[in-house]
C-alpha positions as CSV (number, residue, x, y, z in Angstrom):
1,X,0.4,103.3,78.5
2,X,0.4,107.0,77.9
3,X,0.6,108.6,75.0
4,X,4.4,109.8,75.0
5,X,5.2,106.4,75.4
6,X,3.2,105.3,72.9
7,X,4.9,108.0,70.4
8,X,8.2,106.6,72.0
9,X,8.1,102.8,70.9
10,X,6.7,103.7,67.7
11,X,9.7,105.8,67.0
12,X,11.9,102.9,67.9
13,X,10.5,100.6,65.4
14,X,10.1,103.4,62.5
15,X,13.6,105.6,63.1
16,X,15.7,103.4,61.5
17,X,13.9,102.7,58.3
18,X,13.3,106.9,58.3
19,X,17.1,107.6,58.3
20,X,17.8,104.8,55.6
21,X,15.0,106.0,53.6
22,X,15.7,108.1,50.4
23,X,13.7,111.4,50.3
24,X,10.0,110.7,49.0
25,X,10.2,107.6,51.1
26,X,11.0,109.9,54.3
27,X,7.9,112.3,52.9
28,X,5.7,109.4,52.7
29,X,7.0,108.0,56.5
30,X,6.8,111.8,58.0
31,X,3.3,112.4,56.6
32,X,2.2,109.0,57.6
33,X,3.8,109.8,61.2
34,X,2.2,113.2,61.6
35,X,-1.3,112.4,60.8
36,X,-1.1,109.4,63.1
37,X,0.0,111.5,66.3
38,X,-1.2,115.1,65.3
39,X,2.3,116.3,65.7
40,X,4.2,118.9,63.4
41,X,6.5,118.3,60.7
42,X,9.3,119.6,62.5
43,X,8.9,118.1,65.4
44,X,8.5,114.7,63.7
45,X,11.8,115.3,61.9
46,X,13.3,116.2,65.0
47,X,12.2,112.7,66.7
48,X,13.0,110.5,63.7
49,X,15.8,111.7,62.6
50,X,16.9,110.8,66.7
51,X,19.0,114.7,67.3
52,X,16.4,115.2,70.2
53,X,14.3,113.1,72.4
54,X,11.6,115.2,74.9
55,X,12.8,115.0,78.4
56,X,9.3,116.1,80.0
57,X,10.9,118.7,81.6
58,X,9.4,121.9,81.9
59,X,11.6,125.1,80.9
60,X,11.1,128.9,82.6
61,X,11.3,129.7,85.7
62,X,9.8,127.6,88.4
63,X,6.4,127.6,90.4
64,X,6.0,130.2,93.2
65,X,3.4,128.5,94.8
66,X,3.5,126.6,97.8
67,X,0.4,124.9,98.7
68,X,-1.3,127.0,101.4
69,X,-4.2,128.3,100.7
């Protein structure tokens, strides 16, 4: 498996009891969660708290290349 889908399923099993959670238990789930993955704070609450869900898509302005070298 790769690692985003790692990060995936173990938001699926740890989501629910984040948003349930009262606030030191979300500070002990977050911190546990970030030093696990080596992701931010933010970007943790964003993924537990399930407002946004990466879609691997890159942003900006595409590519000009086109192979030939």
């Amino acid at each position: 498996m790769k690692r985003h889908e790692l990060i995936r399923d173990h938001i699926k099993r740890i989501a629910p009891r984040y948003r349930d959670a009262d606030k030191s238990t979300k500070n002990v789930i977050l911190n546990e969660f970030c030093h696990t993955w080596g992701v931010g704070r933010k970007y943790a609450i964003r993924l537990l708290s399930g407002k946004r869900e990466p879609s691997g898509k890159k942003s900006g302005r595409p590519a000009r290349y086109d192979g030939n070298l």
